[in-house]
DSSP file (Angstrom, degrees, kcal/mol; ACC not computed):
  #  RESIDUE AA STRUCTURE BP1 BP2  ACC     N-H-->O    O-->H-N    N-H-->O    O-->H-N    TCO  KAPPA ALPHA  PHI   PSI    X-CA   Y-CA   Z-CA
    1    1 A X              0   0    0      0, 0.0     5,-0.1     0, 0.0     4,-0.1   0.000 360.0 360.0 360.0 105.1   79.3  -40.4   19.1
    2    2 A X    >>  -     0   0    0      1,-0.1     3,-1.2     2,-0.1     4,-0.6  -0.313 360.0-123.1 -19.5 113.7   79.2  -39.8   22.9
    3    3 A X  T 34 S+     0   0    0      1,-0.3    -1,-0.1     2,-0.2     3,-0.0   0.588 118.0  61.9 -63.8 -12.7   75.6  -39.6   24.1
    4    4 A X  T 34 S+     0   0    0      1,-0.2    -1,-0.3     3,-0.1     3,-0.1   0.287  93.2  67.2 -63.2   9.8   76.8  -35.7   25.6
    5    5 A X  T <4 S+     0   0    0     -3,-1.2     2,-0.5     1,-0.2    -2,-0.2   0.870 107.0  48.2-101.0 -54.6   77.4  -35.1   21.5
    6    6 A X     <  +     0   0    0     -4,-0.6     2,-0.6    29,-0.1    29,-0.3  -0.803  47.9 177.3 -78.2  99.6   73.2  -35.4   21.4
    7    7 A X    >   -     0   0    0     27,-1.7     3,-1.7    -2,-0.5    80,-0.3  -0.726  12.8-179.8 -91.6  71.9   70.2  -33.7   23.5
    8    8 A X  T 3  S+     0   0    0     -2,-0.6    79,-1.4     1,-0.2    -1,-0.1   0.762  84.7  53.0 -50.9 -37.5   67.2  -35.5   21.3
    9    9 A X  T 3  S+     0   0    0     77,-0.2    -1,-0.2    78,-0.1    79,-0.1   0.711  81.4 106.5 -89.1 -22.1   64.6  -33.4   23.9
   10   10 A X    <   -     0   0    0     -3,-1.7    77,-0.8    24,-0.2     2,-0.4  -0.193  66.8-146.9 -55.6 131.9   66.5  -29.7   23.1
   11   11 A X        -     0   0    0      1,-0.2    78,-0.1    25,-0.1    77,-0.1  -0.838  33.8 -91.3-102.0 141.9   63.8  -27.8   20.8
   12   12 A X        -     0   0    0     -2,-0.4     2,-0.2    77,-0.3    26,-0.2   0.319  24.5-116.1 -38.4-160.2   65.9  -25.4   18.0
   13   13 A X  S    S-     0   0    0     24,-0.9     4,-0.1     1,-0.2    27,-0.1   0.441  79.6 -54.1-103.6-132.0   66.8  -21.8   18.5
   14   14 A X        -     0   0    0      2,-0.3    -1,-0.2    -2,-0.2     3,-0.1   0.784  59.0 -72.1  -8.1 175.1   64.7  -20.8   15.7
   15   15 A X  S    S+     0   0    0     -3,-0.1     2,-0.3    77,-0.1    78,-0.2   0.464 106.8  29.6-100.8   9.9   63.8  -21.1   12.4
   16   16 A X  S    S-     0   0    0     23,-0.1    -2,-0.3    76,-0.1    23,-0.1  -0.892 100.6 -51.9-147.1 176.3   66.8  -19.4   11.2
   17   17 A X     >  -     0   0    0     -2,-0.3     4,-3.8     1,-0.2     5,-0.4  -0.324  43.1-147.0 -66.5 120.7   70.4  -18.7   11.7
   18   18 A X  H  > S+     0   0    0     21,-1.6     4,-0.8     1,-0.2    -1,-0.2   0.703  96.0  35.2  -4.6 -72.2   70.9  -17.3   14.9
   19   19 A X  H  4 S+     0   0    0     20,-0.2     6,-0.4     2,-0.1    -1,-0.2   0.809 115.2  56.8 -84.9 -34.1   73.6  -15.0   14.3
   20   20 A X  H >4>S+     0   0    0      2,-0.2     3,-1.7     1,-0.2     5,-1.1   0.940 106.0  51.9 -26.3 -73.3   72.4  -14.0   10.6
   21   21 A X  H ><5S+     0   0    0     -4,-3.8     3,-1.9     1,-0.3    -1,-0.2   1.000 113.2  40.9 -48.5 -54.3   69.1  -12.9   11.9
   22   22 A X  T 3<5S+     0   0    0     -4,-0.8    -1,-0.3    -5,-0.4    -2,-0.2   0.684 121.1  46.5 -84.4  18.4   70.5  -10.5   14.6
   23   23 A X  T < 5S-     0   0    0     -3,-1.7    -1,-0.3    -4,-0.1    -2,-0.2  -0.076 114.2-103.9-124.4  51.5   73.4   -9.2   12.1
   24   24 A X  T < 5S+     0   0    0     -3,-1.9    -3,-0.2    -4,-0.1    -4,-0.1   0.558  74.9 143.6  63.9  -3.4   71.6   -8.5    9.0
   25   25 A X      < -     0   0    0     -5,-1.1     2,-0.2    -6,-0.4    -1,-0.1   0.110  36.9-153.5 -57.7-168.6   72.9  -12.0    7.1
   26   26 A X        -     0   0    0     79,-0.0    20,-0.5    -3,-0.0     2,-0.4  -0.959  11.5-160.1-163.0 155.2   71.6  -14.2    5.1
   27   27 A X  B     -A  100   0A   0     73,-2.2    73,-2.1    -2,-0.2    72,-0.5  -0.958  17.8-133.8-149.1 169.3   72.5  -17.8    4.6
   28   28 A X  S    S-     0   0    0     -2,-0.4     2,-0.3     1,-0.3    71,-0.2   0.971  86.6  -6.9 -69.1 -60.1   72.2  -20.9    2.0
   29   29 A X  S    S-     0   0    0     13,-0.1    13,-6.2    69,-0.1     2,-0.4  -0.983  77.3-117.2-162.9 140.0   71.2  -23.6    3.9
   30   30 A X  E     -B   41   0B   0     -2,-0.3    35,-1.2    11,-0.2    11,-0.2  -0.747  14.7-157.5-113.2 139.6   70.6  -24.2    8.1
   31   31 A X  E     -BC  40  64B   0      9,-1.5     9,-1.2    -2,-0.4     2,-0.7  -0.704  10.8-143.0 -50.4 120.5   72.1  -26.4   10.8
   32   32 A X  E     - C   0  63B   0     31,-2.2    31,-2.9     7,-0.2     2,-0.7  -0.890  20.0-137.1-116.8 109.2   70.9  -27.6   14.2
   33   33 A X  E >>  - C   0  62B   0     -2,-0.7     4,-2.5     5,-0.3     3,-0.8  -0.626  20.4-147.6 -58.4 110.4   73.5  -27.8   16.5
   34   34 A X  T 34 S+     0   0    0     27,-2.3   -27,-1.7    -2,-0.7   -24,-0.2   0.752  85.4  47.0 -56.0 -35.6   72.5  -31.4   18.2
   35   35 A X  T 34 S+     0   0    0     26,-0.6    -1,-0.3   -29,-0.3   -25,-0.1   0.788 133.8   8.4 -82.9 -30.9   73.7  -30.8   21.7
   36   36 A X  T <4 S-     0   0    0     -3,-0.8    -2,-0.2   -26,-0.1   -25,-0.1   0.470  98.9-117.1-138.4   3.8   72.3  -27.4   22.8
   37   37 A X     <  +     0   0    0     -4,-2.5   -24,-0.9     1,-0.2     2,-0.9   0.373  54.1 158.8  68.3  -5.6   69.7  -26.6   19.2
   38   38 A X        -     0   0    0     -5,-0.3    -5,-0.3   -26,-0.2     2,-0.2  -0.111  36.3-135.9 -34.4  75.9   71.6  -23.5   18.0
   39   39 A X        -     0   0    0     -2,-0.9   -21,-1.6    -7,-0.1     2,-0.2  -0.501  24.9-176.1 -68.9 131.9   70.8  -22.9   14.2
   40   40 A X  E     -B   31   0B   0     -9,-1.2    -9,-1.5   -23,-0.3     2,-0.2  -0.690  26.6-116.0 175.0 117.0   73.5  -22.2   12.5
   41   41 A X  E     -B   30   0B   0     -2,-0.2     9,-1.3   -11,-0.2    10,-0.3  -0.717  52.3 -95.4 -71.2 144.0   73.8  -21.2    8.5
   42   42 A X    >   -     0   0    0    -13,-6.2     3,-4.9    -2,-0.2     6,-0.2  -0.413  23.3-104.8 -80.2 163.4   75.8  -23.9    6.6
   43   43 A X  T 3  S+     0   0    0      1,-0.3     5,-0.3    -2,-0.2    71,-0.3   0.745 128.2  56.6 -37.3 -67.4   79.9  -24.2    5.6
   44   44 A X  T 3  S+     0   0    0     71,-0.1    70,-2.4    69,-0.1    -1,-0.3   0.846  95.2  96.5 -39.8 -23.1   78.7  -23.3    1.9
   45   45 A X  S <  S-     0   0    0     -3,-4.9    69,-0.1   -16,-0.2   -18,-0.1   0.014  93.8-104.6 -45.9 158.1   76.9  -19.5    3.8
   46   46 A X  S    S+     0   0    0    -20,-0.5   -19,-0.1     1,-0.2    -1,-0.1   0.976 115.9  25.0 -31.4 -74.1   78.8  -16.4    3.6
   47   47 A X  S    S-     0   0    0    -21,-0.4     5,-0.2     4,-0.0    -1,-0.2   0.166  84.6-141.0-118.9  10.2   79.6  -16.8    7.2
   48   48 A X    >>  +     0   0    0     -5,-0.3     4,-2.5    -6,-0.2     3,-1.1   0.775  33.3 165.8  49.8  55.1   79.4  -20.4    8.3
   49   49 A X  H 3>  +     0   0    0      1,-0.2     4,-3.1     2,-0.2     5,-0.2   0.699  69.1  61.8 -73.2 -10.0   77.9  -19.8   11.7
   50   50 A X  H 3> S+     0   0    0     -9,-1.3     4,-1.0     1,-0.2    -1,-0.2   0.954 108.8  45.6 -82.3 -23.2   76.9  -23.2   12.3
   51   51 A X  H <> S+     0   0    0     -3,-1.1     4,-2.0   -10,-0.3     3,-0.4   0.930 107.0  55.8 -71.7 -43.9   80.6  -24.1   12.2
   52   52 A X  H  X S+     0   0    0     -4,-2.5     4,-4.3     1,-0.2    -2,-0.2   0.816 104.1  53.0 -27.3 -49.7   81.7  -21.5   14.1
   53   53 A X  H  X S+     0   0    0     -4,-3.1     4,-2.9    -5,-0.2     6,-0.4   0.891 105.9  53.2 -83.1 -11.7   79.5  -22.4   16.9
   54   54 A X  H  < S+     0   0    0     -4,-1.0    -2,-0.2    -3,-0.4    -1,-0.2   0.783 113.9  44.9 -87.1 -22.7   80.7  -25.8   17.0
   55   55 A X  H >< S+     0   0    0     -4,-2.0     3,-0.8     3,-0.1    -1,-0.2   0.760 109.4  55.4  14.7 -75.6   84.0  -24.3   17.2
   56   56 A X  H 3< S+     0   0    0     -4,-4.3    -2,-0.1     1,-0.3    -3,-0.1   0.804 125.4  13.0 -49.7 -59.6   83.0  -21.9   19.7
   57   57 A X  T 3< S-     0   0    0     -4,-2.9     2,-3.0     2,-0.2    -1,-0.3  -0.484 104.5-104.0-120.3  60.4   81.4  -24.4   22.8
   58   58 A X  S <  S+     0   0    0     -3,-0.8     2,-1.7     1,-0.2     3,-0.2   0.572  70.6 146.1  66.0 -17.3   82.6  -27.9   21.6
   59   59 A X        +     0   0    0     -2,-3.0    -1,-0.2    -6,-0.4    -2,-0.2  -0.527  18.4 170.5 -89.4 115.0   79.6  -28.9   20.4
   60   60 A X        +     0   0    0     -2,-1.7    15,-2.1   -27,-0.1     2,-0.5   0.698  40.7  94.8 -83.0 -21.7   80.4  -31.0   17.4
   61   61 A X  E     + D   0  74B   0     13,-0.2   -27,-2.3   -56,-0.2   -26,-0.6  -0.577  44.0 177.7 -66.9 109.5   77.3  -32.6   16.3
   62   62 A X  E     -CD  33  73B   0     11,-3.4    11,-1.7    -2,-0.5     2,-0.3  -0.969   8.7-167.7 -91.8 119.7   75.2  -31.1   13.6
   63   63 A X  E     -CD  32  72B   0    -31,-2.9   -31,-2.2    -2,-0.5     9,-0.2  -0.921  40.6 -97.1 -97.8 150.1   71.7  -32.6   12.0
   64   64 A X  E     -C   31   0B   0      7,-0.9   -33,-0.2    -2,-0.3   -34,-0.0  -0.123  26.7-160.1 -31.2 130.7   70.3  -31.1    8.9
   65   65 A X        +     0   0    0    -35,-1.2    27,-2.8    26,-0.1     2,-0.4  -0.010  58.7 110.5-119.7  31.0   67.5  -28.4    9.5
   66   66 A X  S >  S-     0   0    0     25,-0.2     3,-1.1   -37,-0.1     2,-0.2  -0.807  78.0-100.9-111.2 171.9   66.3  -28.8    6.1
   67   67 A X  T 3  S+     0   0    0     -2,-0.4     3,-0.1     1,-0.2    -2,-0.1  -0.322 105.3   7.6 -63.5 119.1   63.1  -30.3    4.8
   68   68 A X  T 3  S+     0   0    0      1,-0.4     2,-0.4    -2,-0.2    -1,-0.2   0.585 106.2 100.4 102.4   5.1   63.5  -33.8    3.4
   69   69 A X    <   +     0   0    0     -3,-1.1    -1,-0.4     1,-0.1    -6,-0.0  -0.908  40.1 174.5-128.2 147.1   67.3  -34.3    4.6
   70   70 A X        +     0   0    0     -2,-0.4     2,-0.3    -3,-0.1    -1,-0.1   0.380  29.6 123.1-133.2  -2.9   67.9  -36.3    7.8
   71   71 A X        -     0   0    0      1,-0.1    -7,-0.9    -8,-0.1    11,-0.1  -0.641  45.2-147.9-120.5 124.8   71.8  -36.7    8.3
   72   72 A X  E     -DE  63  81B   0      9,-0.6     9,-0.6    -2,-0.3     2,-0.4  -0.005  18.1-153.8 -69.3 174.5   73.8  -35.8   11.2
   73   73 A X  E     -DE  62  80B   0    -11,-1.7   -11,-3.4     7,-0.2     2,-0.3  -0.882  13.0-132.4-162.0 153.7   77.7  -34.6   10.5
   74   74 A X  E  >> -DE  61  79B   0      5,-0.9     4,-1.9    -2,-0.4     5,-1.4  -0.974  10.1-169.6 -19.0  49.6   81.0  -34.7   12.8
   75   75 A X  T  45S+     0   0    0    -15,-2.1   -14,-0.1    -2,-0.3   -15,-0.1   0.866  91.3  37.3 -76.9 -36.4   82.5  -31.4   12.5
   76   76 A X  T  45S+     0   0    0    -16,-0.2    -1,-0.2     1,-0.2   -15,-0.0   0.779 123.6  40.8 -67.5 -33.0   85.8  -33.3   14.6
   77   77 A X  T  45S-     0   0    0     -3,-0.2    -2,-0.3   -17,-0.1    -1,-0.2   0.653  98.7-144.4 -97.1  -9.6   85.4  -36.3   12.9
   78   78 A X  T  <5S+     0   0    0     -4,-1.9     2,-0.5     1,-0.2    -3,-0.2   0.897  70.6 110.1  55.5  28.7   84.7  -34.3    9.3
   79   79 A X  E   <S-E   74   0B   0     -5,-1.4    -5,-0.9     1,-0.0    -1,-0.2  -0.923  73.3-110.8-130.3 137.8   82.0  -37.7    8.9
   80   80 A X  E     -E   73   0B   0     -2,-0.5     2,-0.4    -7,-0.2    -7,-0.2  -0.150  32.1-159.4 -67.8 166.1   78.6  -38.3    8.9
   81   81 A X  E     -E   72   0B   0     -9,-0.6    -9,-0.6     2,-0.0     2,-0.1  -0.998  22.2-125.1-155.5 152.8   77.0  -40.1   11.5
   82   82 A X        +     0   0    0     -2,-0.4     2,-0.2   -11,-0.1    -9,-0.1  -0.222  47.1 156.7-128.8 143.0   73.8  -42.0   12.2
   83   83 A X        -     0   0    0    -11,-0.1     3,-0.1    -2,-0.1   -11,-0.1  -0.923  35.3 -71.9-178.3 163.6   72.0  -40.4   15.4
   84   84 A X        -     0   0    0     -2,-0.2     2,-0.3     1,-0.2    -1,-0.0   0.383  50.1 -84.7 -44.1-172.3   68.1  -40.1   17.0
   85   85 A X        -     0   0    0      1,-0.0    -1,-0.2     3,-0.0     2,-0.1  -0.678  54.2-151.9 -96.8 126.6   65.0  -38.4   16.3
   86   86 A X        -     0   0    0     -2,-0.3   -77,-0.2     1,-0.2   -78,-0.1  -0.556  33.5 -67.6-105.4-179.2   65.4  -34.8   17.9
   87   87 A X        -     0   0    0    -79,-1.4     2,-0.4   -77,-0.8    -1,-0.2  -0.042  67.8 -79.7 -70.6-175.9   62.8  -32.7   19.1
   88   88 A X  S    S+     0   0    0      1,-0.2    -1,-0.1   -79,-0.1     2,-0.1  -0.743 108.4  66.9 -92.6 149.0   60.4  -31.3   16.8
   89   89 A X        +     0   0    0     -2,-0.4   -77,-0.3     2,-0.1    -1,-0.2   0.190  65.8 171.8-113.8 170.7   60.3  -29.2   15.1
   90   90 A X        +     0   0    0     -4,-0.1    -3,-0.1    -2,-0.1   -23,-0.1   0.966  64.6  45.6 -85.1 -63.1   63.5  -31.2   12.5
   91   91 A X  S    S-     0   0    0      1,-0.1   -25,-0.2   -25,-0.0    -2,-0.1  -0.124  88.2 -96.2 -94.3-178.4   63.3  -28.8    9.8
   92   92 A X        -     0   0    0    -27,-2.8    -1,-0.1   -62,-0.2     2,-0.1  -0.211  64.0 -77.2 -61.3 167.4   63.2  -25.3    8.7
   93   93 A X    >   -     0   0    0    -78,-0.2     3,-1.1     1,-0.1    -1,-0.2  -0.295  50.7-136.9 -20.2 108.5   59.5  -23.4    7.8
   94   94 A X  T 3  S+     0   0    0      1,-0.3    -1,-0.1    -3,-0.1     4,-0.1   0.397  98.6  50.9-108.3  38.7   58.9  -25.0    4.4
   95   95 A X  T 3  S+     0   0    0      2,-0.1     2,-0.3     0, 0.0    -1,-0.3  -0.268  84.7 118.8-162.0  76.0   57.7  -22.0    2.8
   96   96 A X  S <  S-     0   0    0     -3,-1.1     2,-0.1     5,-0.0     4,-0.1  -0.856  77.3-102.3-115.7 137.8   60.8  -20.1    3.9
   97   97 A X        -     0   0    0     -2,-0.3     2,-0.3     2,-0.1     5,-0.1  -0.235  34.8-127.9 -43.3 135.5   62.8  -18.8    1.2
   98   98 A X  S    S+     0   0    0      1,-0.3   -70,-0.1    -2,-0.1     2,-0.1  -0.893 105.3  39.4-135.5 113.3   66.0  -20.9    0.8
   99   99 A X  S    S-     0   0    0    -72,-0.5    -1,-0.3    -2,-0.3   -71,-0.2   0.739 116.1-107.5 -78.8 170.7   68.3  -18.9    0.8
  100  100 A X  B     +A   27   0A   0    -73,-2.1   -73,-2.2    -2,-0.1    -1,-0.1  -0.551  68.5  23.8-130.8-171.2   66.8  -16.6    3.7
  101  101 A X  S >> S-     0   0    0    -75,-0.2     3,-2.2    -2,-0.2     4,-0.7   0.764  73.5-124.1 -59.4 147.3   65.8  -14.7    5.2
  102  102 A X  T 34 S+     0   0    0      1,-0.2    -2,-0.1     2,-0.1    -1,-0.0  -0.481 102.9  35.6 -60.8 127.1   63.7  -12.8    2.5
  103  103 A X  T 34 S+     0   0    0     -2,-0.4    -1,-0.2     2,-0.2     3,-0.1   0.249 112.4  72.9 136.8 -33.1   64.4   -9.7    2.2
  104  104 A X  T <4  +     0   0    0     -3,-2.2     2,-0.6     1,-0.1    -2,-0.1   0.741  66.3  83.7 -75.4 -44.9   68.1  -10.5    2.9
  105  105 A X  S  < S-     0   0    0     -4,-0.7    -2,-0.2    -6,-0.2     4,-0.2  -0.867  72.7-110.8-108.6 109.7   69.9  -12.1    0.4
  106  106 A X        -     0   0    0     -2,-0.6     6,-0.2     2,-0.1     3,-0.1   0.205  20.7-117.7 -30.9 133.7   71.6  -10.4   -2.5
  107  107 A X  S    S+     0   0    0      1,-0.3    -1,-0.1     2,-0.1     3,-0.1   0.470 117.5  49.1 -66.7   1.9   70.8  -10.5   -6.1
  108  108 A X        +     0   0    0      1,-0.1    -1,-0.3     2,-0.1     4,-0.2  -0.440  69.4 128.7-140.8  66.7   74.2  -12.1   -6.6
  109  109 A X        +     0   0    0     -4,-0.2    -1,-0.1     2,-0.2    -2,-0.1   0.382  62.0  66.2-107.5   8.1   74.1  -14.8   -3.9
  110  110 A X  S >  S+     0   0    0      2,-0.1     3,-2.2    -3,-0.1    -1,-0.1   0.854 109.3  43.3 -81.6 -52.3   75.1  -17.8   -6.1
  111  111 A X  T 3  S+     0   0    0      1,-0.2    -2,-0.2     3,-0.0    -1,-0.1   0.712 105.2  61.1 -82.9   2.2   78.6  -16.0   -6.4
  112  112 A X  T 3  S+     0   0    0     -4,-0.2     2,-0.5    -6,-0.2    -1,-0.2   0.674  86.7 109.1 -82.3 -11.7   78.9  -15.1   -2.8
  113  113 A X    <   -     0   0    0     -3,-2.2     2,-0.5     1,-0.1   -68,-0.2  -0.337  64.6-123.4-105.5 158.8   78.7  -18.7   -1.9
  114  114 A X              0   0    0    -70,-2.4    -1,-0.1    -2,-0.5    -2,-0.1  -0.453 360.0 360.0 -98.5 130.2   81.7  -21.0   -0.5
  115  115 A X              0   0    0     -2,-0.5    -1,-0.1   -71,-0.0   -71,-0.1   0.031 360.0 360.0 -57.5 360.0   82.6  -23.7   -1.8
């Protein structure tokens, strides 16, 4: 991983997906773009923002923004990868609704999601 891949000091966007919140989504489980903090829902969400944005600007580095999970991913390389301590805070709210937002996500969101 290229140390431009990383910003360890960048604090997240949020506690939730970016693009979700300001279109009415809802998403499974959230992403921290490594380089710039962008949160992102993940590939299983409806709408896979988190890939998207790495897509979008080049930034390929992801870490986990959930509670208890620590592991970076490679969206170019499709691999995990070993990488610093970012800033705080690492994970989501841990009593936010998983999936979220509440309030959002449909009574039939087990079959909406991709696989």
């Amino acid at each position: 991983m290229a140390t431009t891949d990383v910003n360890p000091t960048i604090a997240p966007s949020g506690d939730g997906c970016v693009e979700c919140l300001g279109g009415g989504g809802w998403w499974f489980h959230l992403r921290r773009c490594a380089e710039c903090g962008h949160i992102g829902c993940c590939d299983s969400s409806p709408e896979q923002h988190a890939r998207a944005h790495a897509t979008h600007t080049g930034h390929r580095v992801i870490r986990t923004f959930e509670p208890g999970e620590e592991w970076f991913w490679d969206y170019s390389a499709e691999a995990y990868l070993e990488g610093p301590e970012l800033a705080e805070p690492a994970h989501r709210p841990l009593e936010q609704a998983v999936p979220g937002p509440l309030g959002a996500v449909p009574a039939d969101w087990k079959s909406l999601l991709r696989r």
